[in-house]
DRENPA-3360 file (N, C-alpha, C; in nm, 2 decimals, always signed):
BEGIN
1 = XXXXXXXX = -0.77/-4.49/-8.78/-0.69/-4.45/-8.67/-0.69/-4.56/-8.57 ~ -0.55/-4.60/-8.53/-0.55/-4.70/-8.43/-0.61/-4.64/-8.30 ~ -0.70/-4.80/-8.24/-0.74/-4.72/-8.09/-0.59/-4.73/-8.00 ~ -0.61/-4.64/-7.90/-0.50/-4.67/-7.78/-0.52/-4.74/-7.70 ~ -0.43/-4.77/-7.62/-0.42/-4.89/-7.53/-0.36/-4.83/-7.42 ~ -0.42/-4.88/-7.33/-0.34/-4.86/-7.14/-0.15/-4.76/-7.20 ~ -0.10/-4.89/-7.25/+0.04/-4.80/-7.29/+0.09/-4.71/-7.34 ~ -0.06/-4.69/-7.45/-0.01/-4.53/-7.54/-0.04/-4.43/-7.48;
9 = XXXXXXXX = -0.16/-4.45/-7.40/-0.22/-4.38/-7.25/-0.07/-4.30/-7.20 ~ -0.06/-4.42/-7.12/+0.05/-4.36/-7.07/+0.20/-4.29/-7.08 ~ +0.22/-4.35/-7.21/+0.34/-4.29/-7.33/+0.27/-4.14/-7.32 ~ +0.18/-4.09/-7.34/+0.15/-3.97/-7.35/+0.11/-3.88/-7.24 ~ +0.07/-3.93/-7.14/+0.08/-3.92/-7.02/+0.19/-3.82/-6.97 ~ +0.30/-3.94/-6.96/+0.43/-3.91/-6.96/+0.54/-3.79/-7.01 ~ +0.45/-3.77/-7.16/+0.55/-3.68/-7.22/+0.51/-3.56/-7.26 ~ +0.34/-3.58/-7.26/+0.27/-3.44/-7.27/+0.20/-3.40/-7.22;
17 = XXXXXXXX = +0.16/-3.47/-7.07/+0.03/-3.49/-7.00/-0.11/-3.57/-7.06 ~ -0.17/-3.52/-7.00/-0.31/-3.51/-7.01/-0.42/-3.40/-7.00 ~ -0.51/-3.38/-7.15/-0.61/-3.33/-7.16/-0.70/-3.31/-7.07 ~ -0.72/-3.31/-6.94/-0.86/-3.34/-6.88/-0.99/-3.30/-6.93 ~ -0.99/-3.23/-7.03/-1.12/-3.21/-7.07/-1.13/-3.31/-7.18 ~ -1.09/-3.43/-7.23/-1.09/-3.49/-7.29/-1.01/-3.60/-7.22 ~ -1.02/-3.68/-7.13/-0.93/-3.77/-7.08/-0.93/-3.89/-7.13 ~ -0.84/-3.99/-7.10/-0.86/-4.14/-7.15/-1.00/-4.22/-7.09;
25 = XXXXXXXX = -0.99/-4.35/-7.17/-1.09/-4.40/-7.11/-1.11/-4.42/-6.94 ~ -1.19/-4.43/-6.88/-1.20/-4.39/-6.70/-1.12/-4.58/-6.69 ~ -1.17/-4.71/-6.74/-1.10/-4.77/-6.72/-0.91/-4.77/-6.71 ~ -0.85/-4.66/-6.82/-0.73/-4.63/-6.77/-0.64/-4.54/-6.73 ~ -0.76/-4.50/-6.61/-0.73/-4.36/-6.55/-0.69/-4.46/-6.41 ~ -0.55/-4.47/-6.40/-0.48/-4.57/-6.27/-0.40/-4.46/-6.21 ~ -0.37/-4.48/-6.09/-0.26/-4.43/-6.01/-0.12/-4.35/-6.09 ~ -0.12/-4.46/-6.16/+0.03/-4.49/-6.23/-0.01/-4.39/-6.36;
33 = XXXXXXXX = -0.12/-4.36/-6.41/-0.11/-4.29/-6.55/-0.12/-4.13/-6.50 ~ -0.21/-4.13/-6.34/-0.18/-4.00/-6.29/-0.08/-3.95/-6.26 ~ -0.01/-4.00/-6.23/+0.14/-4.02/-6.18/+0.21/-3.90/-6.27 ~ +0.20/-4.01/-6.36/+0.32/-4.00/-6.50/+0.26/-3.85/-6.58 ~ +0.15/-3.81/-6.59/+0.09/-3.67/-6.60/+0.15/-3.63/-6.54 ~ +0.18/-3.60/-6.40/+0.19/-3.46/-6.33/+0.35/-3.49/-6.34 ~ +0.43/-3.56/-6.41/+0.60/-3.58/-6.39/+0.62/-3.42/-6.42 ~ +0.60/-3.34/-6.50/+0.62/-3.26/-6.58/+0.53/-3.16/-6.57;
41 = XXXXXXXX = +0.42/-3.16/-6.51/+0.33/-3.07/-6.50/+0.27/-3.10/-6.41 ~ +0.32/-3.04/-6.28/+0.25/-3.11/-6.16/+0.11/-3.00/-6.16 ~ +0.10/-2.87/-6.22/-0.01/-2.79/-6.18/-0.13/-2.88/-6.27 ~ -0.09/-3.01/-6.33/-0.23/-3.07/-6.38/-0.35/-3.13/-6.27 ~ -0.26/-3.13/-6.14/-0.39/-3.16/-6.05/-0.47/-3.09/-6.00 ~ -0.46/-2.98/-6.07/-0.60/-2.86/-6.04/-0.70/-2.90/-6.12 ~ -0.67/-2.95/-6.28/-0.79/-3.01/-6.33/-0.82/-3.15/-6.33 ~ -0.74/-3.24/-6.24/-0.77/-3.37/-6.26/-0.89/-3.42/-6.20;
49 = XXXXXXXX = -1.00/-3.49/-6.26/-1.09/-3.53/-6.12/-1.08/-3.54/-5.96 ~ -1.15/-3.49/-5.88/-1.14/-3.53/-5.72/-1.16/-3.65/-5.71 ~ -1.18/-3.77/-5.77/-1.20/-3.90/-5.74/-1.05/-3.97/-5.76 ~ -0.96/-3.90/-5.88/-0.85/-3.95/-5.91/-0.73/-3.89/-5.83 ~ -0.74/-3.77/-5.70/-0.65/-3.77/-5.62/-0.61/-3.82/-5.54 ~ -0.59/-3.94/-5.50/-0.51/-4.01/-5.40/-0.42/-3.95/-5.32 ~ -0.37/-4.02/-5.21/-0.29/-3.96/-5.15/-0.14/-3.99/-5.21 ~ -0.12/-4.05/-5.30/-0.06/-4.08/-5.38/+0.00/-3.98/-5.49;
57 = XXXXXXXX = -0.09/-3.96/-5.58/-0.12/-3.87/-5.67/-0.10/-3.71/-5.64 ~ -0.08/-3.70/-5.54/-0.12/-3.56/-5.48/+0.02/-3.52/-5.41 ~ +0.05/-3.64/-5.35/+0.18/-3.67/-5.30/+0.27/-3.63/-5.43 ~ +0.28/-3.68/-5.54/+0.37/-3.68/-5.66/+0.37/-3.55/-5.70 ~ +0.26/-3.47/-5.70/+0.25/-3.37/-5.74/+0.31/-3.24/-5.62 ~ +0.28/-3.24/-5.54/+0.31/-3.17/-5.44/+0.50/-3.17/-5.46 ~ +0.54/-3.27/-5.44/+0.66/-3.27/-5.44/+0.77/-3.22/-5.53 ~ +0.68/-3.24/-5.66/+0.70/-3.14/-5.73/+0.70/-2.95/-5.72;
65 = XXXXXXXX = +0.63/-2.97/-5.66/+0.60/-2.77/-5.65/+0.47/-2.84/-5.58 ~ +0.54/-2.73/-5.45/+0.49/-2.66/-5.32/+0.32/-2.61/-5.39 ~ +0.34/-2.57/-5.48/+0.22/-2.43/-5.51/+0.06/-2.54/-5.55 ~ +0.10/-2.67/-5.56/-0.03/-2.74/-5.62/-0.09/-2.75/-5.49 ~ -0.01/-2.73/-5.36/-0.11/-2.82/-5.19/-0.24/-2.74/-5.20 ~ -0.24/-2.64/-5.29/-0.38/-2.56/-5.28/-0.50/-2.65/-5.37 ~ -0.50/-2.73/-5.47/-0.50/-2.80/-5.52/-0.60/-2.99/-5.46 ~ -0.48/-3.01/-5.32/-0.51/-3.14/-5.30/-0.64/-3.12/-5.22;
73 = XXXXXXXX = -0.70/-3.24/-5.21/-0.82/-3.22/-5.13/-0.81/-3.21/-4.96 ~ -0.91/-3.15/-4.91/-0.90/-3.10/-4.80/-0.83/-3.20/-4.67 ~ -0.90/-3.33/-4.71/-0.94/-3.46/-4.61/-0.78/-3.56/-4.62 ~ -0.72/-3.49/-4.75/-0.52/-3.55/-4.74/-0.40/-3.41/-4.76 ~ -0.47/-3.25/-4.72/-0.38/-3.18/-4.75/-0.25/-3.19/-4.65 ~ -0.34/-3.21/-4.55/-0.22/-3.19/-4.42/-0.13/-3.36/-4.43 ~ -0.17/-3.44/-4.44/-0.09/-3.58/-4.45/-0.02/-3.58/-4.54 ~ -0.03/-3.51/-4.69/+0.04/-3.49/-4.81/+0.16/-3.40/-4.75;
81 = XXXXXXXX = +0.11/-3.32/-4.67/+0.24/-3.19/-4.65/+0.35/-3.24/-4.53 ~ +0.25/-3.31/-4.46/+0.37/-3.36/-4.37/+0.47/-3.48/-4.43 ~ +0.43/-3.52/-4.54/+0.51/-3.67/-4.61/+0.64/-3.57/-4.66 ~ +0.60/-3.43/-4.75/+0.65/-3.39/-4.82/+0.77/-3.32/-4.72 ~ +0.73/-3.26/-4.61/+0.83/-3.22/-4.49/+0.92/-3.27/-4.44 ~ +0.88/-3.44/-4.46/+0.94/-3.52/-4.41/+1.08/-3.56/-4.50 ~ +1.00/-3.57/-4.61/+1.11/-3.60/-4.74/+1.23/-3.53/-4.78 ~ +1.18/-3.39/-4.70/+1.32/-3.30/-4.69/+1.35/-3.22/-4.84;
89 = X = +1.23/-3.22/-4.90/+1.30/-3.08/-5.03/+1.19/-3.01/-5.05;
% end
C-alpha cells in the first residue's frame, strides 16, 4: 500500500473529510488541510483537536453553519462571530 503524502492528505480532506479518530500524520495537520475538511462538513470541528482550531479554521467553519460557534473555543468565539457578522451571510 502506497504511503500518503501532504497531497493525498488533502485530496481526501477535501472530498471526504477527515477521520479524527484516526487522523493524518500531526506533521500534515496544516491550516489548509483543516480548511479543506470542514468545506463540506463544517460540524467536523466538534471533533477536531483544540490545538488545530485557529481563528482561521473556526472562521471557515462557522461560516459555513451558524450551529458549529458552539463548537469554537471560548478565547476566539466572539472574534469568529463578529468576522462572520461582518461578512454579511
Amino acid at each position: 500500500m502506497k504511503k500518503l503524502d501532504y497531497n493525498d492528505w488533502l485530496e481526501t480532506a477535501a472530498s471526504a473529510g477527515i477521520d479524527w479518530d484516526n487522523p493524518p500524520p500531526k506533521e500534515f495537520l496544516t491550516e489548509e488541510l483543516c480548511i479543506a475538511a470542514l468545506d463540506d462538513a463544517p460540524e467536523q470541528l466538534a471533533k477536531m483537536p483544540e490545538e488545530l482550531k485557529t481563528f482561521n479554521v473556526c472562521f471557515a467553519a462557522v461560516l459555513q453553519d451558524d450551529a458549529v460557534l458552539d463548537f469554537v473555543p471560548d478565547k476566539l468565539r466572539e472574534a469568529v462571530k463578529q468576522k462572520k457578522d461582518k461578512h454579511g451571510t
